[in-house]
C-alpha positions in Angstrom: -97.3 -17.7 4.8 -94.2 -18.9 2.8 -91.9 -15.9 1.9 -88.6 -15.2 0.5 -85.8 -13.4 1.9 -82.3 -12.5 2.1 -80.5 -13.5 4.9 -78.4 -10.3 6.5 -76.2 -11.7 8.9 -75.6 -14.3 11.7 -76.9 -13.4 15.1 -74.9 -14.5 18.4 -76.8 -18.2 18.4 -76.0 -18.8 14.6 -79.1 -18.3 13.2 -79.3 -16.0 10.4 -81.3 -12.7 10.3 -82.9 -11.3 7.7 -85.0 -8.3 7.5 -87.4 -8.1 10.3 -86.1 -9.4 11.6 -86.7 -12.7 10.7 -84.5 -15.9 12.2 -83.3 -18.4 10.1 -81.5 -21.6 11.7 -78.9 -23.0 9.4 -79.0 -20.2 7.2 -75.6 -18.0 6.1 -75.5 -14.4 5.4 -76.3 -13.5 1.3 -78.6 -16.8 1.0 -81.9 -15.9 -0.3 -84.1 -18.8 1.5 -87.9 -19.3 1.6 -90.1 -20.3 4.4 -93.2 -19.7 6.4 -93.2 -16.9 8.9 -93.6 -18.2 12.3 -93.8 -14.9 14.5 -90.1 -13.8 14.3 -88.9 -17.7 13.3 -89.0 -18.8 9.9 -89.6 -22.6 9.5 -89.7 -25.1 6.8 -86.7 -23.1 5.3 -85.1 -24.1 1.8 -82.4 -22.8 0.8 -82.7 -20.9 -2.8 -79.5 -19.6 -3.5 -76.6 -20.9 -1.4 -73.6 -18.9 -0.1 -69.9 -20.0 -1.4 -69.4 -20.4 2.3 -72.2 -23.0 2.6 -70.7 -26.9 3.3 -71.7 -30.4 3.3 -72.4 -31.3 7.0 -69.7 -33.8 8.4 -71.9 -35.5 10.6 -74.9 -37.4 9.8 -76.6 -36.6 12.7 -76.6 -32.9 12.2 -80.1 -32.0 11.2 -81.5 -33.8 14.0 -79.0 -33.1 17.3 -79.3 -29.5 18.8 -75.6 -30.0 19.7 -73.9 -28.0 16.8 -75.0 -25.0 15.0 -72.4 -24.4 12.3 -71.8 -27.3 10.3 -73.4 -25.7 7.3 -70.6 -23.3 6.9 -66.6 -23.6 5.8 -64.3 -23.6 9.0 -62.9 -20.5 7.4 -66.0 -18.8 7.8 -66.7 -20.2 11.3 -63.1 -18.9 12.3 -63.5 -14.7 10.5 -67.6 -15.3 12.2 -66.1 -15.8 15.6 -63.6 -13.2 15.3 -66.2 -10.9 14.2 -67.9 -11.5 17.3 -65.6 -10.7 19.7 -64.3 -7.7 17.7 -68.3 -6.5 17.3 -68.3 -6.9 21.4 -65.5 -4.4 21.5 -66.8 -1.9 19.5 -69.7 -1.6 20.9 -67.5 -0.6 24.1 -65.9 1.9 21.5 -62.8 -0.5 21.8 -60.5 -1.0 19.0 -58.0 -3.9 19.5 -55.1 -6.6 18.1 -57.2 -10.0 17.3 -54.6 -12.8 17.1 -55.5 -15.7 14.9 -57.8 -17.8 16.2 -57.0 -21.3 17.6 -59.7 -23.7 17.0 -60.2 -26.9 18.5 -59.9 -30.5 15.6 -63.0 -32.4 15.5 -63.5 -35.4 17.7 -61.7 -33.6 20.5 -64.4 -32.8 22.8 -63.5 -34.7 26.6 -66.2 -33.3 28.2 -70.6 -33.5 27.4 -73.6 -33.3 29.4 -75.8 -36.2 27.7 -79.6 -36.4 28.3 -81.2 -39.9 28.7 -84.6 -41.5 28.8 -86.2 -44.3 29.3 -88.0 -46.3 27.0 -90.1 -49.4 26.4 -86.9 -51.4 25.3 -84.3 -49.9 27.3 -83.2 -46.5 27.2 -81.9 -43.7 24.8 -79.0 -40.9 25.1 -77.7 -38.3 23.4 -78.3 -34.4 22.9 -81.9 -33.3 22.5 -82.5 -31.7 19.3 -82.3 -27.9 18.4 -84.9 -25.9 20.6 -86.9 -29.4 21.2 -86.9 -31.9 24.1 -86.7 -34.9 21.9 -83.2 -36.6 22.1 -81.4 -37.5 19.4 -79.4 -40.5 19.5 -75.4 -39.5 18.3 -73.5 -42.7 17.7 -71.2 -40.7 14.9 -71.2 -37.9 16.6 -68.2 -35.9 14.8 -67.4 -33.7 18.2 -67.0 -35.8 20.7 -63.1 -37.5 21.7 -63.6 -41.2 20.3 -63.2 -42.1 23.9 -66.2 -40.2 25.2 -68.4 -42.2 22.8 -68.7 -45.5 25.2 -70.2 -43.0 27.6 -73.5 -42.9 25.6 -74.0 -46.7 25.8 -72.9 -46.9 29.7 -75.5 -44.3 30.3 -78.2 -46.1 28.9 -77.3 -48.8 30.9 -77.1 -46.8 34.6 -80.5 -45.6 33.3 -82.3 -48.4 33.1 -81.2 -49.4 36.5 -82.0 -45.7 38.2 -83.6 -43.5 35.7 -87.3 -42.5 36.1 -90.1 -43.0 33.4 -91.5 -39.5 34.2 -87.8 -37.8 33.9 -84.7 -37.4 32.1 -81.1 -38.4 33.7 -78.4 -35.7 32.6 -74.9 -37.8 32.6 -72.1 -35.7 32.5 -69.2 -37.5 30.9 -65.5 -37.0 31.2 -62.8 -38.3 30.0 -59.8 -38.1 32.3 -56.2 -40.2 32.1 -57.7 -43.2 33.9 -60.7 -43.5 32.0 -64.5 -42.2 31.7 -65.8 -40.2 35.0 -69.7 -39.9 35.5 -71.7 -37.9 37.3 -75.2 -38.6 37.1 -78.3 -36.6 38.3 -81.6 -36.5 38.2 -82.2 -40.5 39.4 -84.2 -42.1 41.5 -83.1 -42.0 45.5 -80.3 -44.0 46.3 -81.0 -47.4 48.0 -79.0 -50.1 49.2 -80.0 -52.1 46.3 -79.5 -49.0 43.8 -76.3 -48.3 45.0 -74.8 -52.0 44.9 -76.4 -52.2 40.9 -74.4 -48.8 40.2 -71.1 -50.0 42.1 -71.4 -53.5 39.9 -72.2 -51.2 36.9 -68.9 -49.0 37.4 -66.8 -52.2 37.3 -68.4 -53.9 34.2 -68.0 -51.0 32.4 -64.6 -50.0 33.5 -65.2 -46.7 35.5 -62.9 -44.7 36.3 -65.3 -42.8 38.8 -69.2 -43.1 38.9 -71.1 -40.4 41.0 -75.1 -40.1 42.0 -76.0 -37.0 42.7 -73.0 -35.8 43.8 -73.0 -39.2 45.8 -69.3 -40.8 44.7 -70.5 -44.6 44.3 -67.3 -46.0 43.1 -63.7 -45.1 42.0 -61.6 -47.5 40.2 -59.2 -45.3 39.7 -58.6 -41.9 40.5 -60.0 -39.8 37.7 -56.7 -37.7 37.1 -56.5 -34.0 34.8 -53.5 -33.3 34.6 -52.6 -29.1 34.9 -48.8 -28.4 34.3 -46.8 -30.5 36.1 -50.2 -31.5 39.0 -52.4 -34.6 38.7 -55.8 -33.1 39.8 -58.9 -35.0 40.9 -61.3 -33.0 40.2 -64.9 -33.9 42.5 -67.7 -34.8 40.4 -68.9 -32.5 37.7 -66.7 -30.1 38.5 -65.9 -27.2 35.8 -63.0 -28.4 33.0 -62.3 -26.6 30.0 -63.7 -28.7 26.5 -60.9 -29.5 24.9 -57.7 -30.3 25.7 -56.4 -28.3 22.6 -58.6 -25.3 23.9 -57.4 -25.6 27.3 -53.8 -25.4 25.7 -54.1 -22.2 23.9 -55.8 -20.7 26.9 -53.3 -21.7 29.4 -50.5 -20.5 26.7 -52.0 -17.1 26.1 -52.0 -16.7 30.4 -48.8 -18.1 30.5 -47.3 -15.2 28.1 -49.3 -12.6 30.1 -48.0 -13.4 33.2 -44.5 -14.3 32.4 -42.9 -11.9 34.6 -44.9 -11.9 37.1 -43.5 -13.3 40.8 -47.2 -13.0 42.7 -50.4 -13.8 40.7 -53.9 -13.9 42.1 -56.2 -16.7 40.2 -59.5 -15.2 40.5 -62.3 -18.1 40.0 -59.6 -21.0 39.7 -61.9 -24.0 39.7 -59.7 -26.8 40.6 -56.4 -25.1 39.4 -56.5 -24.6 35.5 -54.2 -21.4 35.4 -53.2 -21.8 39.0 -50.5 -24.9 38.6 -49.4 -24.0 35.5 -48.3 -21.1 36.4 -46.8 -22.2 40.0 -44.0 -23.4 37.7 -42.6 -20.0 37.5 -44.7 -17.9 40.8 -46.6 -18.3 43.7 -50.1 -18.2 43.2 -53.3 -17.5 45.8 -55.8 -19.1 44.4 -59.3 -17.4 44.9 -63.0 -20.0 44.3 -66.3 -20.2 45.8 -66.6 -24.2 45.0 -65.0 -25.6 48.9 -64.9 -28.8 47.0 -62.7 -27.5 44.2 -60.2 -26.1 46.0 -59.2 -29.0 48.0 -58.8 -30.8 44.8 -56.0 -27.9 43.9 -54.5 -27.5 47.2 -54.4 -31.3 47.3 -53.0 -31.3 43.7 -50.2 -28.7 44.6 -49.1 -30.6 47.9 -48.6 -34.0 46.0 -46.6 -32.2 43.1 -42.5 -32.0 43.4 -41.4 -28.3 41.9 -43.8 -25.7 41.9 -43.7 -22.5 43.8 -46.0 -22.0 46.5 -49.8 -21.8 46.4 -52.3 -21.1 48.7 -56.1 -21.3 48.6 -59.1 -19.7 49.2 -62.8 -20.2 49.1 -64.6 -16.9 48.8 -67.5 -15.8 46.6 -66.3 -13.3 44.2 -69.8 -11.7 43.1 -70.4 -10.9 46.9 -67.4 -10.4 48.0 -64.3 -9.8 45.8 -61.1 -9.1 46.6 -60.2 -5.6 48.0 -57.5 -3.6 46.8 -55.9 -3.5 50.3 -56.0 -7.2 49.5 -55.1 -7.4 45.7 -51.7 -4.9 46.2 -50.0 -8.2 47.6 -49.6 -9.4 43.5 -48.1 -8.2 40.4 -50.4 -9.9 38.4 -53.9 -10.9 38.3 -55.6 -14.1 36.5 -59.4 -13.9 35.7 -61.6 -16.8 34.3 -65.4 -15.9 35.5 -68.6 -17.3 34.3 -70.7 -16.0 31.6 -71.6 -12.8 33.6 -68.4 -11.6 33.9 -66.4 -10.2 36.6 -67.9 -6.9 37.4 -67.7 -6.4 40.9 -64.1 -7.2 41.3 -62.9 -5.7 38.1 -64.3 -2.4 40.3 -61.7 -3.6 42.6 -59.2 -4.2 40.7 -59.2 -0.4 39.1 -58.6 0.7 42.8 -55.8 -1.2 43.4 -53.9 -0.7 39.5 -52.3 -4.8 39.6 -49.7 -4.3 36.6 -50.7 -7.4 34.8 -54.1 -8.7 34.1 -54.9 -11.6 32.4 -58.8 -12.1 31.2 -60.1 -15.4 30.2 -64.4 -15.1 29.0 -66.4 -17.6 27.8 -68.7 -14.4 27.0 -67.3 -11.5 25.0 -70.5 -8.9 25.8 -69.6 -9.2 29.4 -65.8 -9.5 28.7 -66.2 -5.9 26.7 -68.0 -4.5 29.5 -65.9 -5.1 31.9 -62.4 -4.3 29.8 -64.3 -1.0 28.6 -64.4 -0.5 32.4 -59.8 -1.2 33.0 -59.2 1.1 30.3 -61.4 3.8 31.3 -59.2 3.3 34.7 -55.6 3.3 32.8 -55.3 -0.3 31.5 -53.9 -0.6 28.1 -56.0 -3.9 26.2 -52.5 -5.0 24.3 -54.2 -7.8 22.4 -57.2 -10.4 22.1 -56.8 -14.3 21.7 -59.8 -16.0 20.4 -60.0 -19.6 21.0 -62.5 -21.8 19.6 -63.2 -24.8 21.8 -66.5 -25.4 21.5 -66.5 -26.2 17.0 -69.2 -25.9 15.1 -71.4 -24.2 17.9 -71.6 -20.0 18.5 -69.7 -20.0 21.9 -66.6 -18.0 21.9 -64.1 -17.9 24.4 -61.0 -15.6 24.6 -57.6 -14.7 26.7 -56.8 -10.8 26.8 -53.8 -9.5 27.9 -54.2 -5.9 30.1 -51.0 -3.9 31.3 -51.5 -0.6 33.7 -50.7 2.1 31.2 -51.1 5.1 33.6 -52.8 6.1 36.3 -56.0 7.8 36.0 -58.7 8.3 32.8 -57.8 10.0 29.8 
């Protein structure tokens, strides 16, 4: 059944939502769209009346990748949608707080993707499979992706059709890092002598920097440096990096300011040293991650690096066991980046040991409101939000949030 419909407002994927509700892909709120009712989906949507907001899409792949969401709409929208967002998160958590101005990532800046590849009768195709689908969609323009990272699609086609099954699909992960293109491939057939020795000729043809096989390193050409302040890091295969350089910036920025005078920080889920080195420049820093592999990379890193203060590591899972406040009174300030679910258990900790200085970093603002709802409760003051958005054109928000100790107990 084709209807019509007003679309209300965008939902936390993008999708718009009218009355229902109903979901709308590519739809902005005050459209009034038609299309057939599809249990709580409408498909075969045309748009009716447009919004002012609504844009020409810059890339031509965008009705057939699943890799944006936003296109459709003006940048200034994007930016006041995101902001919304995070603000919405908050006051939910009945928390009313400064937004700065966001600071979004250019286009073509993305050094990171996760590419899907097949094989086919010819050869072999990658790119990002297309919006709730598992058909790929080839993205030779694509408009996100660092102009460097685009060689990466053709390479991958090319270590799939010498280990990639018929009955699956390879996931390449592609980064670009000061020496060249680092990929870490899984889902492949078993390594073989044979295999291996067509992959190690592959990484030279194509100019590797670092080729890995299931977390298998089959040749490094050169090591595959990020660079974090004044440290060349190396990270292992696949390992966490932030999208864009530009993101990474404002993120590392915003922490900077937070901890600024702060002689002892903790760096609570520190990957391979993100915060961590950048801020050994001005403290010392104990460096807290569950990834063994990732924190030799830092403490590596920091040992090869002239100037920085001291830094020490630690591998320790955070959700099981996070830091105690016996533990946590050694610092002055505290650095948190955790995944999308947030940092529950230790944020319990760290109300029982009242650290001066917090910085938060989220990928998630739901969990991020939670879990600041929970520091204030406990006599943090949230001084003010930085939204940062990394990931263009697609509904991810990340943020930095500065938290001071304000007193010491619950209003």
């Amino acid at each position: 059944m084709r209807i019509d419909t007003t679309i209300e407002r965008l939902g936390h994927q993008g999708d718009g939502i009218a009355q229902g509700p109903l979901y709308a892909a590519r739809a902005l709120p005050g459209e009034r769209i038609s299309g057939v009712v599809d249990g709580t989906r409408l498909t075969d949507i045309r748009i009716e009346e447009p919004s002012s907001d609504r844009v020409q899409a810059p890339c031509r792949h965008y009705k057939s990748c699943g890799g944006c969401q936003l296109q459709h709409a003006s940048d200034s929208f994007v930016a006041d949608w995101k902001q919304s967002v995070v603000r919405s998160a908050l006051t939910m958590q009945g928390i009313d707080a400064e937004l700065r101005p966001i600071s979004t990532s250019p286009a073509q800046s993305r050094r990171r993707a996760s590419f899907a590849v097949r094989r086919t009768k010819k050869g072999a195709l990658a790119g990002f499979h297309g919006r709730a689908s598992d058909v790929i969609t080839a993205v030779p323009d694509c408009r996100l992706l660092d102009p460097g990272l685009i060689s990466a699609l053709g390479i991958s086609e090319a270590l799939c059709v010498l280990g990639g099954s018929r009955k699956g699909v390879l996931a390449v992960t592609a980064t670009l890092s000061e020496n060249g293109l680092d990929l870490a491939v899984s889902g492949g057939k078993p390594l073989d002598g044979p295999l291996e020795l067509a992959l190690a000729q592959a990484a030279e043809m194509h100019g590797l920097a670092r080729l890995s096989w299931d977390n298998e390193v089959i040749a490094t050409r050169e090591p595959p440096v990020q660079r974090f302040g004044l440290a060349q890091v190396v990270p292992p295969p696949g390992a966490f990096l932030q999208a864009t350089r530009e993101g990474e910036a404002a993120l590392v920025a915003a922490v900077r300011e937070i901890t600024a005078q702060s002689a002892r920080v903790a760096d609570l889920f520190a990957g391979c040293g993100t915060f961590s080195l950048p801020l050994a420049s001005h403290a010392s820093v104990h460096a807290v991650e569950g990834d063994r592999d990732m924190m030799r990379s830092l403490d590596r890193a920091w040992r090869q690096t002239q100037g920085l203060k001291a830094v020490t590591t630690e591998v320790r899972d955070l959700f099981r066991q996070p830091l105690l406040p016996d533990e946590l009174r050694h610092f002055d300030a505290v650095v948190l980046d955790p995944p999308r679910a947030g940092a529950e258990a230790q944020v319990a900790e760290l109300t029982q040991a009242m650290i001066p200085v917090i910085a938060y970093v989220s990928c998630n603002p739901i969990t991020f409101a939670r879990d600041a709802k929970k520091l204030i409760q406990t006599g943090y003051r949230l001084n003010w939000v930085q939204v940062v958005d990394q990931f263009r054109w697609s509904s991810h928000v990340e943020l930095a949030a500065s938290f001071t100790l304000h007193h010491t107990g619950a209003e």
